[in-house]
Each structure stands twice: as C-alpha cells, then as structure tokens.
N, C-alpha and C positions, 0 to 999 in steps of 0.2 A: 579491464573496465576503463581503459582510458579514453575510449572513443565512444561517440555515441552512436553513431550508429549501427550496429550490431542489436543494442539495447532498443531504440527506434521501432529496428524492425518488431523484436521480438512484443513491442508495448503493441503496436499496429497490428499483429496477431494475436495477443489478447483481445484487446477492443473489440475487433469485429467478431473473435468469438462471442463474445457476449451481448455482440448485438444480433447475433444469431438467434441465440435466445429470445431476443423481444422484440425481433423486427416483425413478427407476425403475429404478435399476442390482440386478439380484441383488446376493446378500449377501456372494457370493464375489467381486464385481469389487471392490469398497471393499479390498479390501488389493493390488489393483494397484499397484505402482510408479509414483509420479511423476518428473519430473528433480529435486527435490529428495532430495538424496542421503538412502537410509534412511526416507525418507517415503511412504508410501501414500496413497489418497484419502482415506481415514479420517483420516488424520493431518494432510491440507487441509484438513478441515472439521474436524475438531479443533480445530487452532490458529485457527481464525475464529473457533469457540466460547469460547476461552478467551479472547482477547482482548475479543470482544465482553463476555464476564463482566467482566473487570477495567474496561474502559472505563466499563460503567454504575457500578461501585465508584467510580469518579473522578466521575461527574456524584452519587450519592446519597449515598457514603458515604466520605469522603475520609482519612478514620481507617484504614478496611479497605483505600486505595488504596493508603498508607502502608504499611502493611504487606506488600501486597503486593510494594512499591519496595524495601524491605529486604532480602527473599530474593530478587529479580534480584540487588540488591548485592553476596550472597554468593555466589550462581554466576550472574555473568554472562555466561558461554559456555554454559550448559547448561538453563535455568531454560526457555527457551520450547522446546528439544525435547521435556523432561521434561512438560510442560505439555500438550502434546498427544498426547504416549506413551499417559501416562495418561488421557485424554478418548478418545481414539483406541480403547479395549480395548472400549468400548461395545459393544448391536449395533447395526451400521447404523441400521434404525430409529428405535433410541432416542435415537443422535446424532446427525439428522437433525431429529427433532421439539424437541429441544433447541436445538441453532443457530436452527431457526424460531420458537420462541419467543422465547429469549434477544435473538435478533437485532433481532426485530420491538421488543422492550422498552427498546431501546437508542434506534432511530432515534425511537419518542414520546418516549422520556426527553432525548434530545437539543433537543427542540422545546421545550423547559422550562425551558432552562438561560438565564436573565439576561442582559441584554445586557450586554456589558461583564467578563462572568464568565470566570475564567480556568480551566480544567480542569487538573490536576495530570497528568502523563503521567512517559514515562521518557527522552524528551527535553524540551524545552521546554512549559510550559504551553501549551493552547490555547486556546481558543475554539470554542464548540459546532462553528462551520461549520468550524474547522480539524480539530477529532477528525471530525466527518464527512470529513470529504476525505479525510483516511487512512483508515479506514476502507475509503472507497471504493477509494480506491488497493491496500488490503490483500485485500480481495475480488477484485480485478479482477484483481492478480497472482497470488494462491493460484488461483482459476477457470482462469489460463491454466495453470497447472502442472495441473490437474484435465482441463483440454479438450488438454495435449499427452499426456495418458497413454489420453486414450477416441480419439486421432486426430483429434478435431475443431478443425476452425476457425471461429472466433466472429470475426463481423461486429466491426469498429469502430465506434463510435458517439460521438456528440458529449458523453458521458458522459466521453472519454478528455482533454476541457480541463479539470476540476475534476487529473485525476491528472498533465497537463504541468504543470498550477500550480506544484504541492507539489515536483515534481521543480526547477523555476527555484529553487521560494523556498528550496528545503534544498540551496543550491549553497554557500555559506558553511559548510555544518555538512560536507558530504562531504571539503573540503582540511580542515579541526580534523581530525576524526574521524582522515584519514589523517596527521594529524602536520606539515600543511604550514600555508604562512603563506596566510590567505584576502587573495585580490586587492583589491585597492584597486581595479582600475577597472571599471567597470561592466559587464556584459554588453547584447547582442542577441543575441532569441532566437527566430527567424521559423520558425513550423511548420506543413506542409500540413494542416487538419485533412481529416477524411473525406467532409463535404460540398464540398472544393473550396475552402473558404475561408480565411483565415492569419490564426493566433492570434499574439499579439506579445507579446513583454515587455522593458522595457529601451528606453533612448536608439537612435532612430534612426543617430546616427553612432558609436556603439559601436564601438573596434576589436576588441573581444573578440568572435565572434557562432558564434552554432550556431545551423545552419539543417536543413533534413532534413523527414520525415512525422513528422508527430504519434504518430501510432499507434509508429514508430520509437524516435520519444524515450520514449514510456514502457515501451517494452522496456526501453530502453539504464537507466532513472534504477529499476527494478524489478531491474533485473538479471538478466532474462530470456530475452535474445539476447546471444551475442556482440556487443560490440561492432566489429567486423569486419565482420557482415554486415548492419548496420542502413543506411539511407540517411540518417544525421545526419553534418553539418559541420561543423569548427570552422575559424576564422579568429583567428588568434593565439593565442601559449604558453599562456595562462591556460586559453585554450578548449581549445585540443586536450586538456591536464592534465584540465583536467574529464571529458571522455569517457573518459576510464578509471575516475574511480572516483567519478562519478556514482553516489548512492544517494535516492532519496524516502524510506526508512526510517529509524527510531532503532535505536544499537545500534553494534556495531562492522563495519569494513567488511565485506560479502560476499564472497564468492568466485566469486560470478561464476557464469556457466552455460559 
C-alpha cells in the first residue's frame, strides 16, 4: 500500500463501473430510492461529488479544507446529508458530467501528492494511497446502494482487497468511535477473495480471528448487509464485538442496513 498508484487505478475502475450504471438511466430514475434512508441516486452521486470536491481541497488547498473541517464541526450529524441535498437538485446530466470531471481531477491530483505527505481529512490524516483507498471504498459502497435500487448485482473483483484493507486498519477507530476500550491483542483476519485466493492480516496464532468471504467483509465494515446474513466469523470476545460495529468510514457510528 505504499504507492498510490496501483490503488488510482483500481478507484478509476470502480468509478466508471458505476457510472455505467447511470450513464444512461432517464432523468426520471435518478430520484429513485436507494436503501440509504431519504436518499435517491442523485443523492449517491451527489455525495461522491462532494466528497471528491473536498478531497482535492485537502491535496491543493488545505486552508479551504480547513474550512471546510469547521462547518462539519458545527453540524456534525447533518453536514454530509446537506452536502448532497444540495448537489443532488442538479439535472442528471449536469451532475453526472460534474462527478466525471471532478472525479477524474482528483485521482491525477492524487498521483502528485509527495511521498511522505500527509493529507488533512476528517478523521486521521492520510496519505495519497490511503485517501485513495477510501475513496475507493466510498465509491464501491455508494455503487452498491446505486446497483441495489436498479436490482443489479455487480460482480466482485480483486479491487474489494484495497476496501478489506481500510475495513482491518479502522478496527481501532470503530471500539473509540463506539465509546469502548480498543483491544490490546491483536487480531487474524483470513478472507476468501473472489479468485479463490486468502488475503491475511495479523499474527498467524491470533486468538482474536475473523474469518468469512472478502466480498462479505466489506459488506459487513461498509455497513451494507446485515450482519446476520454475511458469511464472516469471529473467534473470541474482542472479534465477535467487532462484528457489530465494524465501520471503514470516518464519522460517527452507522446505523446499519
């Protein structure tokens, strides 16, 4: 994970997967209903559009990211609905050619950012390849809320280890977040990916372990499936706790689907 671009590319093939999706929907399906409560398709590509805006504010203009970190401050429950409310009123079109532009402007502006540079966010600074990986993560879970409202199911791809990543490494922040004490002992974390093969992270003799499908786990860390009906395991207290309120996002806990 130390470069970004590998990750780059794989965000720049999500994306336009999922503008696949709605590059040719009438004008009248864009206000269909997603499982995000109150949210339309519009309001999926919306909130990519805005984010992707703020994102490049933190690679060029870190003064205007600030600012932007201020007014989350002041409504932090309401600032990213509001955010793509208003992005969302567009027409189709417009907000369509926007996200594609915008977007595209991000993933080269990302290929420019220093080695060693830390990007300002509204959890922990990053690093180009880590805002890329959210990024991707955030595409990949807004697309799945976009492909359950058109009925589609979208193939998994080996695109889905950059988004188990982020879900392992933000195991620490989901017990904060929720108020609890983060574990002292380490985790394993063995997942089927799609070709057949198991991605790993953590001490082999781990007592802590979540095991399950890749594609599973990043339901379960997006918050996109019950967790109930995913095929992920856990093996002792710390882990089972995890699987409830597992999140890869910044922000306060979810709610779940």
């Amino acid at each position: 994970m130390a470069t970004a671009a590998p990750i780059v590319d794989d965000l720049r093939a999500e994306s336009d997967a999922l503008d696949e999706l709605v590059a040719d929907l009438p004008a009248a399906r864009w206000a269909e209903v997603t499982p995000a409560p109150g949210w339309t398709i519009a309001h999926q590509i919306a909130h990519l559009l805005w984010t992707d805006r703020v994102a490049l504010l933190s690679v060029h203009d870190e003064a205007g990211f600030t600012k932007a970190l201020g007014a989350a401050a002041e409504d932090p429950g309401g600032f990213v609905d509001r955010g793509a409310e208003e992005i969302a009123a567009a027409a189709p079109a417009d907000l369509l050619a926007d996200w594609r532009a915008t977007r595209n402007r991000l993933h080269d502006a990302l290929l420019t950012v220093a080695d060693g540079r830390k990007l300002p966010w509204f959890g922990p600074p990053m690093s180009a390849a880590s805002m890329a990986t959210a990024r991707l993560m955030e595409t990949w879970a807004h697309g799945l809320d976009v492909a359950d409202a058109l009925g589609v199911k979208r193939p998994a791809t080996a695109r889905l280890r950059s988004i188990a990543h982020i879900g392992v490494r933000t195991r620490d922040y989901a017990f904060a977040v929720n108020g609890l004490a983060v574990p002292a002992d380490p985790f394993r974390v063995e997942l089927a990916a799609p070709d057949g093969a198991m991605w790993t992270w953590g001490p082999e003799d781990a007592r802590q372990r979540v095991t399950g499908s890749a594609e599973d786990f990043c339901f379960l860390v997006t918050q996109r499936r019950p967790p109930a009906d995913l095929d992920v395991t856990a093996e002792g207290e710390d882990a089972h706790k995890w699987l409830t309120i597992a999140q890869a996002f910044a922000g306060p806990p979810g709610p779940g689907r």
